[in-house]
N, C-alpha and C positions, 0 to 999 in steps of 0.2 A: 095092225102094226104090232111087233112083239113089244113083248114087257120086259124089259130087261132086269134081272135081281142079283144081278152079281153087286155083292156086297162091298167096295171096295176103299182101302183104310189104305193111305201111302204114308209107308217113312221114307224120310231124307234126315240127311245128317244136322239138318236144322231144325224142320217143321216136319208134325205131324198134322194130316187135314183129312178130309172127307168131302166129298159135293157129287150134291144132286140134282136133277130136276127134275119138277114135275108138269104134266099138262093135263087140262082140264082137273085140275085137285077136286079129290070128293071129299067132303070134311076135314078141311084141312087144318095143321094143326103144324107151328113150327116146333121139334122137338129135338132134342139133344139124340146127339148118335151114339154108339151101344160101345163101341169099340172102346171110345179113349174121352175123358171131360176136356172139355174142350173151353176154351178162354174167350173165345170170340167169334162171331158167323158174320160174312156179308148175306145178304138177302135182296138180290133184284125181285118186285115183282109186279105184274100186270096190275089195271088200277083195280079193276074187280074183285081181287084179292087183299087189299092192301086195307081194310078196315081190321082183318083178322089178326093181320100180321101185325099190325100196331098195336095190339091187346098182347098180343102172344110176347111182343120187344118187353115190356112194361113190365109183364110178369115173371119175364126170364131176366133182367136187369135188377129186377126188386128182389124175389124170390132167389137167382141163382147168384148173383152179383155178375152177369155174363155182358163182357163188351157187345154192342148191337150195333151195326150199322144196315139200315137201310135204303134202297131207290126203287122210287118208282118209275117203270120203264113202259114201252110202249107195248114190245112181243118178247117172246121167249126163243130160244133156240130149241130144237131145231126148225126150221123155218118158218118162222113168225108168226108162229100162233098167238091168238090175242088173248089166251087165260093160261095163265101159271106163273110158278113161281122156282126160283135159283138159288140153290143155297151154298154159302162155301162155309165152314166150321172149320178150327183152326185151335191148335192146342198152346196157341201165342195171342198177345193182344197183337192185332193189326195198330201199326202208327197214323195218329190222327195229324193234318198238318192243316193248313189255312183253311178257313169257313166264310163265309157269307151268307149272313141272316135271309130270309126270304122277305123281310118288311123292310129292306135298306133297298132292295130292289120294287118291290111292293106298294108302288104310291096311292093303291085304289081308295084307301081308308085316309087318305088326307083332307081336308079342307076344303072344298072349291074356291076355289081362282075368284077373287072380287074386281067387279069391272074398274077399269079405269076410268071409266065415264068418257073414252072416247071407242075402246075395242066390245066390243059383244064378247059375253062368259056362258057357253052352251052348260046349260043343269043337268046334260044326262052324261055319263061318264059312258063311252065306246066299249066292245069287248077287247080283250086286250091279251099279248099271251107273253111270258118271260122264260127266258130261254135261263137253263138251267145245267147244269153239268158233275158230275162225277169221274173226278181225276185220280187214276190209279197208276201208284208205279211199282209193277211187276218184277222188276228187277233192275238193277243198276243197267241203264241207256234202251229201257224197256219202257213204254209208259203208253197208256190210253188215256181218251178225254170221253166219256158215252154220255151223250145228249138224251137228256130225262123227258119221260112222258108229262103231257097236261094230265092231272089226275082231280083237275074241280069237282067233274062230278061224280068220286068215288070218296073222296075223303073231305072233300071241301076247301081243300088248298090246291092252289093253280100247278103247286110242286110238290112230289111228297118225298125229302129227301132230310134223315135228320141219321143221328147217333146215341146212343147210351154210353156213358164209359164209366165206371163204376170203381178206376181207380189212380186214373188220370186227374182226375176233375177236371177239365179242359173246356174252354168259355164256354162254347156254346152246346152244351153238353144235352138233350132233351129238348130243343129248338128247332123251330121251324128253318131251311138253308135253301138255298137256292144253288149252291158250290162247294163243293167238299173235296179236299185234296187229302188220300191215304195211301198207305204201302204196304205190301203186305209181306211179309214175316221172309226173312233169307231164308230161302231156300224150296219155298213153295211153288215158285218158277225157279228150275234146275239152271245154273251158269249157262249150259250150252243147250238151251231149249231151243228148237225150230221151232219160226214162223213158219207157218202157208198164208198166203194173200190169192185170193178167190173171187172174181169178178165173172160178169156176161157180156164182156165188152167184146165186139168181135172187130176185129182190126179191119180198117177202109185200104192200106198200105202195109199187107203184112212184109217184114220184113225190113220193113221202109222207116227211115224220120228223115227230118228235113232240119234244117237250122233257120233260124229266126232272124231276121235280118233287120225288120223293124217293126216297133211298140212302144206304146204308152201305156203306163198305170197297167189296167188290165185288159189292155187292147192287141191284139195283134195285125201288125199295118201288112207287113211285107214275111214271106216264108219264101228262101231261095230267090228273093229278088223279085216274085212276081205278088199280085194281091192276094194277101192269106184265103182271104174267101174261097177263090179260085178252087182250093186245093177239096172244098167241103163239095161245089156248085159241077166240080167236075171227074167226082167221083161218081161211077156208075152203079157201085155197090147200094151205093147213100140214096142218088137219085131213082133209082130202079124202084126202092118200097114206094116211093113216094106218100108217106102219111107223117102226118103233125105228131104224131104218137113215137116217132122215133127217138132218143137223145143222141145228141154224139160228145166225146172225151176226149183231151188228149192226157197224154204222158208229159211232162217235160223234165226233162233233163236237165241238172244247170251245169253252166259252163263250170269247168275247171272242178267238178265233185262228182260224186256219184249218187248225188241226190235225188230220185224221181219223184217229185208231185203229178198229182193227181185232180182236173179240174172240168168243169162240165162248161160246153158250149152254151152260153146264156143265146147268142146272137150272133149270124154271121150269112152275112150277104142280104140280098135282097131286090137286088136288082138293080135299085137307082138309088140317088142320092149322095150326100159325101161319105155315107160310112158304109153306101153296099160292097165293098173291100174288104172290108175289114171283119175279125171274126173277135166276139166279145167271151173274155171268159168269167167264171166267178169271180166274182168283185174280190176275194183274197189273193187271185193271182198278180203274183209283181213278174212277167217273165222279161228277158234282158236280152241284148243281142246276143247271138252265138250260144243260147239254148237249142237243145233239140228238141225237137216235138215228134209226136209221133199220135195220128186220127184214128180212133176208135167207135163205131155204134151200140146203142143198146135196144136192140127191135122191140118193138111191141110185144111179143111173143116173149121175151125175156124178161121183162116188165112184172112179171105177173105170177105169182106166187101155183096159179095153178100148173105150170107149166115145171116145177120143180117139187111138189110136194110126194115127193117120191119112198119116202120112208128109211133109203138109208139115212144113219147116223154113225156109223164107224165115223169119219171125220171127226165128229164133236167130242168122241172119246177120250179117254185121259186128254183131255185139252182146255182150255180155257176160249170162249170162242164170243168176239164182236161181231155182229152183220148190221145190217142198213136194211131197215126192214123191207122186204117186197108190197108192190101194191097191190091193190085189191078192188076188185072189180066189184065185187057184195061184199059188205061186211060180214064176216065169219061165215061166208057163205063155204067155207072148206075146213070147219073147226068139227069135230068129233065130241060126242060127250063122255065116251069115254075115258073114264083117266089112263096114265102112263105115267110112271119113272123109268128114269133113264138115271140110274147110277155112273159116277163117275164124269158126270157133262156138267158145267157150269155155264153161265154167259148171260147174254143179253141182244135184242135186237132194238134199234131206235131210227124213227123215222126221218129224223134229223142226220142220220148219221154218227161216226164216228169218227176219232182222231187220234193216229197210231204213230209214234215217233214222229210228229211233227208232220204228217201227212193227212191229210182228212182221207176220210173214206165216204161216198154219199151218193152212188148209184143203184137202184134197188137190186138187194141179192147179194150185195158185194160187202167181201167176210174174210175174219183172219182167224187162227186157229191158232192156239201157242201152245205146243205140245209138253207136256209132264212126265 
């Protein structure tokens, strides 16, 4: 894979910034960029990495007086490599906005429970996992949500997501979070920036949606009047692979906007029963009559990080870039040890997915790009 070293420093008429990334880092060390001093870095990074970078915040907070904010993520971009790390540098403090502590979420260290003397109190506490989040707003009607890695056993907290600010003093300033909402500096996403949205979805009814004619909660009863099911059970696309390993998606449409979500088929058909009609989607779908839908797959084959680790990176280029991480069949069974930067790439991948203007993103592979 080439090594890319184009050096690259952008002005705008707001922010000046820099971003890199690295995979498989060899001695790595967070350092200040040569071009211009800079006010503040974000820093996603893999958990394997994140005992260094925590030394390296503390010192560049103490030492330079530099805003830090850090997350721990699950993989990197480009295609979810599980060691590296993302850097953005910025000649602006990025704005700090709401937090949440990691110990208000965090019940492990409480007390146990004393019996009633009628219910039984189990003595050993279950493993347990807290879901955690990094809310960024890129630009006004612009905003992601990236869902943070488990990093227990690289740093020893179930989250690793905190800040430095050195001249805010802002509460939670050098604490452990579980939630951290920030913005970063006008001008570092351009007004008229393009998205790309990038999926493996291959359409069951290209061409085709249908309208929703009846549902509850996150159920869908009736599409076009007949049993949604129907539409999954008599697809030949769908039924042809025949393996459990497939997912299927749809799009939905809401009536009267041009709103499209984006939701994964939990459950739908089955053959008997009162709900084999019916097609279940992620429990956050509310859809309504007179949406449109429209069925999509995600084969096996697209699943799977080997089937893409293909080496271009143009895409990630001058861009800012979210994915959903792909899965994996071995653990790092397709990692390199040699390192690579990739100037000019920032991002993050999480296994949980992401959430982009109010849209989750959460099929493996599937990614947005916001060009600079």
């Amino acid at each position: 894979m080439k090594q890319f070293l184009r050096y690259l420093t952008t002005h705008t008429k707001h922010a000046q910034f820099y971003a890199k990334s690295i995979i498989n880092p060899i001695d790595y060390k967070l350092k200040f960029p040569t071009k211009f001093i800079p006010k503040s870095v974000l820093v996603f990074s893999t958990p394997t990495n994140l005992p260094q970078i925590i030394q390296d915040s503390i010192d560049l907070f103490q030492n330079e007086q530099l805003q830090v904010i850090v997350a721990g993520i699950d993989t990197m971009i480009p295609y979810s490599h599980r060691n590296g790390v993302s850097e953005l540098w910025l000649d602006q403090p990025i704005k700090i906005g709401a937090s949440t502590l990691l110990e208000e979420k965090d019940k492990l260290n409480e007390p146990p429970r004393e019996s009633d003397g009628l219910n039984p109190v189990t003595a050993r506490k279950n493993w347990k996992n807290i879901s955690g989040s990094l809310n960024i707003k890129l630009k006004n009607e612009m905003d992601a949500s990236i869902s943070l890695a488990n990093t227990v056993f690289s740093t020893g907290s179930i989250i690793t997501l905190f800040y430095f600010d050195p001249i805010l003093k802002v509460a939670h300033s050098g604490e452990h979070l579980c939630d951290l909402d920030i913005e970063l500096p006008r001008g570092v996403v351009p007004t008229h920036s393009s998205v790309l949205i990038e999926d493996k979805w291959t359409p069951l009814y290209p061409g085709e949606s249908f309208k929703v004619t009846g549902c509850a909660g996150n159920l869908l009863k009736t599409i076009e009047q007949k049993p949604a099911a129907k539409f999954l059970e008599n697809n030949d696309k769908l039924m042809s692979l025949g393996s459990k390993e497939t997912e299927v998606y749809v799009k939905l449409r809401k009536h009267g906007n041009s709103l499209v979500e984006r939701f994964k088929v939990t459950a739908g058909g089955g053959g008997w029963g009162v709900k084999a009609d019916l097609i279940a989607l992620s429990p956050e779908a509310k859809p309504k009559k007179g949406d449109e839908v429209e069925f999509f797959m995600v084969t096996p084959d697209d699943r799977y990080l080997s089937k893409h680790n293909d080496g271009n990176i143009s895409k990630f280029q001058n861009s800012i870039a979210f994915a959903r991480s792909y899965e994996e069949i071995n653990f790092n069974e397709f990692e390199e040890e040699k390192e690579h930067v990739f100037e000019n790439v920032f991002g993050c991948g999480s296994e949980h997915g992401f959430v982009f203007n109010g849209v989750k993103h959460d099929s493996p592979g599937e990614a947005i790009y916001i060009k600079l």
